[in-house]
N, C-alpha and C positions, 0 to 999 in steps of 0.2 A: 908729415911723418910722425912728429912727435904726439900731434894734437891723435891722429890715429891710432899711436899705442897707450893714449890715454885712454881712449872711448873702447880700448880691448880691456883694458885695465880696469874698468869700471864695469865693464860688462863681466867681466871674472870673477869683481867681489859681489857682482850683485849677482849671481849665477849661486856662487856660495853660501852668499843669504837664504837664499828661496831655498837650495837642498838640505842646509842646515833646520831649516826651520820647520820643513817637509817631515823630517827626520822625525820631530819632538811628539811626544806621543798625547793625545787628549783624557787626562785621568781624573776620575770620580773619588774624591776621597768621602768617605762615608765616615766622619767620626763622633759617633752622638753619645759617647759617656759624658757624666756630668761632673765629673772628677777632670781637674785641672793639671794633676799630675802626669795624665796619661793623656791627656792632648798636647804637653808638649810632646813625647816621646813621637806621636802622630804625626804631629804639625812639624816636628824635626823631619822626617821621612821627607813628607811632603816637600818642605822648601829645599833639598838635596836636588828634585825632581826638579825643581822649579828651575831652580840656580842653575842647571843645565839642559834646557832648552823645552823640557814638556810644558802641556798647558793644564793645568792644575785648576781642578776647583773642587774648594771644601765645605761639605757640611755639614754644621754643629751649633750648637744653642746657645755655646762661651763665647768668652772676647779669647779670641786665637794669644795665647801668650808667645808664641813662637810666630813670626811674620815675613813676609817676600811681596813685592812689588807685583810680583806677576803670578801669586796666587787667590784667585778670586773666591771671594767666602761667598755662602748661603746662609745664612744665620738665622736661626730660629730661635729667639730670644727668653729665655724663662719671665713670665712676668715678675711683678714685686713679692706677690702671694707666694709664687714657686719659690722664688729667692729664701723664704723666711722658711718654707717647708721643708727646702734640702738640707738648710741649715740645722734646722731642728731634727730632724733625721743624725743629720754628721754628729750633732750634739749630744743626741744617746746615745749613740752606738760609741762613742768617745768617754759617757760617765761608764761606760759597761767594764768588767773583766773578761778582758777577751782572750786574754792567753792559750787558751785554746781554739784553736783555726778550727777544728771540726763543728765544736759548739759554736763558735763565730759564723761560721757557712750559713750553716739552717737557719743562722738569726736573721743573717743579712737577708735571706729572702723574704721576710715580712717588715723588715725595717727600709729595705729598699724598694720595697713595692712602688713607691712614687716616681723614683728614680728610672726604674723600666717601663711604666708607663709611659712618661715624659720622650723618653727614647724611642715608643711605641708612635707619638704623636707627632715625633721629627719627621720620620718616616711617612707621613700621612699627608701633611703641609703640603700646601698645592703648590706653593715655592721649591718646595723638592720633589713631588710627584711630576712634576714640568719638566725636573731634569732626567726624569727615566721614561716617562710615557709618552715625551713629545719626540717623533721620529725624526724631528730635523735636526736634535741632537746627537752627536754623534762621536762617541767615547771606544777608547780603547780598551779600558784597563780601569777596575772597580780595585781600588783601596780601603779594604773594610778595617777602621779601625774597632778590634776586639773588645766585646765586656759582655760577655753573655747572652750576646744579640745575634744566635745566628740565622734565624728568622731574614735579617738584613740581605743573606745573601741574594737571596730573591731579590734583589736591583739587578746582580749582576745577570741572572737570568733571563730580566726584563729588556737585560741591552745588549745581552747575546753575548759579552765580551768575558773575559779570563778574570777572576779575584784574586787578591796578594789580601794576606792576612795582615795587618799591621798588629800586635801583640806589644804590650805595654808591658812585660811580665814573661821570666824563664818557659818556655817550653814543661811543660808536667802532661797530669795525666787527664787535665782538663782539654789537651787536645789533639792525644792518642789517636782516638778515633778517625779525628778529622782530618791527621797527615799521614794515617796511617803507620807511625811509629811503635814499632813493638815494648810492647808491657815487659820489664823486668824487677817486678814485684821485690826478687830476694835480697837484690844489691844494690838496686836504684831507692834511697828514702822518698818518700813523701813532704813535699812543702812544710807541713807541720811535724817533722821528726829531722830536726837539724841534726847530721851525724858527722865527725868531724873526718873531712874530706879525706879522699883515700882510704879511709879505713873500711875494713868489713864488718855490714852490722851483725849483732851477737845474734843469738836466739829469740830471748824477750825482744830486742829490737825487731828483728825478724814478722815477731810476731802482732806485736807493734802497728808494723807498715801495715801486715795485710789487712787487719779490722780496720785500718784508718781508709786503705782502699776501697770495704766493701762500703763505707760510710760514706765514701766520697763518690760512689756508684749511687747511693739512696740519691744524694744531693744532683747528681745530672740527670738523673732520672725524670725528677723535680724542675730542674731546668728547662728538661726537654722537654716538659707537658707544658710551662710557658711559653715554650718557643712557638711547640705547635699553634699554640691558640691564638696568637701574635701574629703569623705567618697566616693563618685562615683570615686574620680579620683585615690584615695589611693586603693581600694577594687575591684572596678568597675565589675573587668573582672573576677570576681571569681562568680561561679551561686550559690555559695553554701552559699554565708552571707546571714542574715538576712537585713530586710527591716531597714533604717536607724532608723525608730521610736520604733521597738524593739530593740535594742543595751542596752538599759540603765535597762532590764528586767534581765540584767545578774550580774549587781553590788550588791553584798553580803553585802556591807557596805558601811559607808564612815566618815573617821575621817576629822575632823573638828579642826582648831587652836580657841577654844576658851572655855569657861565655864560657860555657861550662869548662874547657878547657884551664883555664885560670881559678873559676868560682866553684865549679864541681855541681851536681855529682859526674862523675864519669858514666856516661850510657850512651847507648845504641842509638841515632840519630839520623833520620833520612834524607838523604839530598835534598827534597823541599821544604824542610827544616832551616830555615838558617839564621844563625845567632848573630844581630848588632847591638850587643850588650856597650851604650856609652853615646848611642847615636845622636842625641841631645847635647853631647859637651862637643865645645869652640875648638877648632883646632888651634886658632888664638883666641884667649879673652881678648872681650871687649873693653872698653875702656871702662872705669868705676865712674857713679856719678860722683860731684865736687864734694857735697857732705860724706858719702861714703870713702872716697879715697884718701880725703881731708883725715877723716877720723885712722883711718888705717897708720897714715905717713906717723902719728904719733903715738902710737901704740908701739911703745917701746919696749914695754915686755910680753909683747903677742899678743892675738886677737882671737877671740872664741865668738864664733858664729851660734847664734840657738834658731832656731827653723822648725816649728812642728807641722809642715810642710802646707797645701794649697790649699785644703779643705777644714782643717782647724783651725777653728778663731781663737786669740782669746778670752773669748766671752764662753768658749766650750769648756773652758777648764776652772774648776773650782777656786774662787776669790783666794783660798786657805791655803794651793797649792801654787797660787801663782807671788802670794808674800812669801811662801818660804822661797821661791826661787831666787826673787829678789836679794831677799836678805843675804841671802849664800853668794849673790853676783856679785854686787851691789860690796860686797866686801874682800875682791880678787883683786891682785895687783895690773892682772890684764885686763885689757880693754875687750866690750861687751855690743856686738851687733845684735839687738832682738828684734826679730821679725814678729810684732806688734802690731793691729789695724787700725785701733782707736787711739789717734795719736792724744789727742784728748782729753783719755782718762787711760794712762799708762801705769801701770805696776808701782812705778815710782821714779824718783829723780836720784839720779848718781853722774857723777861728773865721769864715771868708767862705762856709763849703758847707753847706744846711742839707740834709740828706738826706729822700724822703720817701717812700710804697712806694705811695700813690695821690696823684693830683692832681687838683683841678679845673682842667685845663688852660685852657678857656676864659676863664673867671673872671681867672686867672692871669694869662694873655697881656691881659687887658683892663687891666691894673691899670697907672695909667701910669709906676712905676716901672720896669717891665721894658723895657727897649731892646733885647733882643735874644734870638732862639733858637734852640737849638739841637737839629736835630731830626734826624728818620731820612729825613722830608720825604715820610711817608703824606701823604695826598689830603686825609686830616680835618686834619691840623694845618698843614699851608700852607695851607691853605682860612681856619682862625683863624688865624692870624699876618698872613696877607693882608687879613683884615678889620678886625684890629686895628692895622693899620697898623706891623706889626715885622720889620724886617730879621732873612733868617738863617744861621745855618753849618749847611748838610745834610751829613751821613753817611750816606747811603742804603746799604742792604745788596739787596733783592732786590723783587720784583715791581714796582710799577710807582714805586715810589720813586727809582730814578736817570733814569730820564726825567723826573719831576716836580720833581726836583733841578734837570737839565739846564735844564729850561725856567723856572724860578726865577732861575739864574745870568743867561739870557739878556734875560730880565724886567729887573734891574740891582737883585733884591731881595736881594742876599747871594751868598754865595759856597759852593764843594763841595767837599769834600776824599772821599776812599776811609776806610771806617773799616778795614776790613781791610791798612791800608797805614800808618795816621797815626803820623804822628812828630811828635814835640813841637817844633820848629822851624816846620814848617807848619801845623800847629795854632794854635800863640798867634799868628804871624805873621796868620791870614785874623781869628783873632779884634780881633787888636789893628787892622787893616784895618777891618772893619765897625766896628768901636766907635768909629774915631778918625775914619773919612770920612764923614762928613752924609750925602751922594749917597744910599746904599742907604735909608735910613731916611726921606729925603723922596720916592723913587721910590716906596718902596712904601706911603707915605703917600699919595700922589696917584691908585693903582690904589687903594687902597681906599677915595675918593671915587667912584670909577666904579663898581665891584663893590657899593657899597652902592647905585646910582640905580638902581631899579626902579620898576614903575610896582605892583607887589604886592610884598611881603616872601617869603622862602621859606616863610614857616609860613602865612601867607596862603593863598599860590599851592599848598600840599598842600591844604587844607582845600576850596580853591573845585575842583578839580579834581574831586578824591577824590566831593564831594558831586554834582557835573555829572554824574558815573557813576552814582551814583545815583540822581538824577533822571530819568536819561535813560533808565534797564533796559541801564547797560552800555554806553552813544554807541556804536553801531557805525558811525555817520557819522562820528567820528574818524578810523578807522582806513582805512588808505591803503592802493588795491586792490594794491597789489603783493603784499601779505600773502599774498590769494587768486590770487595767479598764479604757473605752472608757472617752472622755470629761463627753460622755450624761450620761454614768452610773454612774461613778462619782458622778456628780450633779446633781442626783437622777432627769433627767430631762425627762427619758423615764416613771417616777415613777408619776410625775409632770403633764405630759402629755397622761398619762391613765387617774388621778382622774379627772382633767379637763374636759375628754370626756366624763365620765361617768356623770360628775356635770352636762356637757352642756345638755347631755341624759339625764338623769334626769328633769332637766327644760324643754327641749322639749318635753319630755313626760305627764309632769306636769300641762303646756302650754296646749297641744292636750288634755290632760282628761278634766282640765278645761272650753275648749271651747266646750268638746261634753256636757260637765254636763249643761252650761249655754244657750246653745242651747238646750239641751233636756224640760231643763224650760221655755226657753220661748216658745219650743212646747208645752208643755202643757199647760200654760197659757193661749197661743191662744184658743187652745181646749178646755178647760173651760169655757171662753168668748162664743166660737161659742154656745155650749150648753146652757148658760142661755140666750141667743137670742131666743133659739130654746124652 
């Protein structure tokens, strides 16, 4: 009897195994930026997936910084040569004044030119073409991670199955289009026009946004004459894709790093919009390594993290700029984490700076010794410094980092200096500011009471989406009919241009009746006159 309700007993769990495991879905993540910042945000998605039972496999040209046991990479490796070139790329656009995002756009498309090639060649790897043209592969679910690539989505065409957007970066108007989210130009700012949350912008502001919109129209314009040509030379020879402008009719969703709710602006947002602003932070830290947690435990009057985050070396920043930081450090009663690569040949020696050439940033910013950080003020690391409740000094160099800056200072979570400008007088002066005035650090204490109330967690809110696509063969009830409608139908301009005809018909009809009425009187009139002559 008993050995019986063993062998039922075992035939239950192993019943549960198999449905469990039936269950887990087979997902392509597609993540070929060459920015390290925005593969974690990916690679975080991804191991969500993993950690609960799909079968995941990722492909990208980095070493995966984010990792799972049961996510299998496709790696396409940059050679030595790429290595030096990307570098050299991140290096100018780093000496540049980028402070302006709009000027910053148009640069990037000539300065990243190698960048989207490189991305173009992932795509083409007969190591990755194997996982979408060999038919005994067999996937549910394309995870494209974003960066101007939407040529890509053509995999998910090629495998016939549903795309999830993975998006590294707030929801804007780079992808209106593609989730079908309505434009609201007069009250919704632009990335590059930080306006201080809640508020209505003025007129000049107003007017502001919309040249920056029509600017930022030139720039996708431009993007999209890339894509096409990228998409013919990727796809080309197959009769069987779709036309390059239907591709994006196929994306079921798309997660976004941000929560407007908390961070703003407030706007219009479509079901298959949805916001995992944070999705990359631990729900516990991990533990610190020995030297880093070593150096924390005696850091007795707080520890300030510096980070100019995945893709700035520095060998990118000026020898002249990196003694004055020193000097400024190098003379603070607290203690000094610098994320540093060339341990080598470091800035300098202080018995308060511990140097280090990787970091677990998040971990780090968790630890409650640190009060304070200092960043380049990417999307990922004010995203953790905001959740962890830390005031900070930004040094933003280029892409979306001085607006993120901007909108930071006006938060009242720290303060901005130019790194390209810094002098040591303004330097320790904003440091000695945020260290010595409470205000920043209980401000941005108080936003990260809000930014943590949700009613799911970010890693939650991938997992339950992600599976809703699944369940559903792809939700095409998500997706908002704007996607499937023309410019003109859209903007109701064939609607525009009926009443117009009808108005113009109308008046020309109105016109003609009134000249037969006014003639038919002054027919008569004559004819009345003739009579009393008569």
């Amino acid at each position: 009897m008993d050995r019986s309700k063993s062998r039922d007993l075992l035939l239950v769990i192993v019943s549960a195994l198999l449905i469990s495991g039936s269950q887990g879905g087979n997902i392509l993540g597609v993540f070929t930026s060459l920015s390290p910042s925005h593969l974690i945000i990916q690679m975080s998605m991804a191991k969500v997936l993993a950690e609960n039972g799909h079968n995941v496999t990722v492909v990208t040209s980095l070493n995966p910084p984010v990792t799972h046991k049961d996510i299998k990479v496709v790696q396409v490796p940059l050679t030595e040569e790429e290595h030096q070139r990307l570098s050299s790329s991140i290096g100018n656009m780093a000496m540049r004044d980028n402070s302006n995002m709009i000027t910053s756009m148009f640069r990037t498309i000539s300065q990243m030119g190698f960048m989207f090639d490189k991305m173009k060649e992932v795509i083409m790897d007969q190591r990755v073409k194997d996982l979408y043209e060999n038919k005994d592969n067999k996937f549910d679910l394309v995870m494209m991670g974003f960066f101007l690539n939407n040529y890509q989505l053509g995999i998910a065409h090629k495998l016939k199955v549903p795309v999830v957007m993975a998006a590294s970066m707030p929801l804007s108007e780079l992808f209106n289009s593609m989730m079908g989210n309505p434009n609201a130009f007069s009250y919704v700012p632009v990335a590059s026009q930080p306006v201080e949350k809640g508020s209505v912008m003025t007129f000049p502001q107003r007017m502001k946004n919309y040249f920056s919109i029509l600017a930022m129209k030139v720039f996708f314009y431009i993007l999209d004459n890339n894509n096409i040509k990228a998409y013919k030379e990727v796809f080309g020879d197959d009769p069987n894709m779709p036309d390059y402008d239907d591709l994006t009719k196929n994306v079921s969703l798309g997660f976004f790093a941000s929560h407007a709710l908390s961070e703003g602006p407030i706007r219009p947002i479509v079901p298959a919009a949805i916001e995992v602003g944070g999705i990359q932070i631990k729900d516990t830290p991990d533990p610190l390594p020995k030297a880093i947690n070593d150096f924390l435990s005696k850091a007795t009057n707080g520890a300030i993290l510096l980070s100019l985050g995945s893709n700035v070396k520095g060998k990118h920043l000026k020898p002249d700029t990196v003694h004055k930081m020193f000097n400024v450090l190098s003379k603070l009663k607290q203690s000094v984490i610098w994320k540093w690569e060339d341990l080598e040949n470091t800035p300098g020696k202080s018995a308060n700076i511990l140097y280090s050439k990787w970091l677990p940033q998040d971990d780090i910013l968790a630890h409650p010794k640190v009060i304070l950080f200092i960043t380049h003020a990417g999307k990922g690391g004010i995203t953790e410094a905001q959740y962890h409740g830390k005031p900070m000094l930004a040094l933003p160099m280029f892409g979306d980092q001085p607006g993120n800056a901007d909108r930071m200072v006006k938060e009242g979570f720290g303060l901005s200096l130019s790194l390209l400008t810094l002098e040591e007088q303004p330097f320790q002066e904003s440091l000695v500011e945020i260290l010595n005035n409470p205000q920043y650090a209980q401000k941005v204490k108080t936003f990260s009471s809000l930014y943590r109330d949700r009613p799911m967690s970010a890693r939650q809110t991938v997992l339950y989406w992600t599976e809703y696509v699944l369940r559903h063969h792809g939700a095409p009830h998500l997706q908002s009919p704007l996607v499937h409608m023309s410019f003109i139908a859209a903007n109701n301009l064939d609607v525009f241009a009926l009443l117009a005809s009808i108005l113009f018909l109308f008046l020309y009809l109105s016109k003609f009746i009134l000249c037969l009425i006014i003639r038919k009187l002054k027919s008569n009139a004559k004819n009345v006159k003739k009579l009393k002559k008569h």
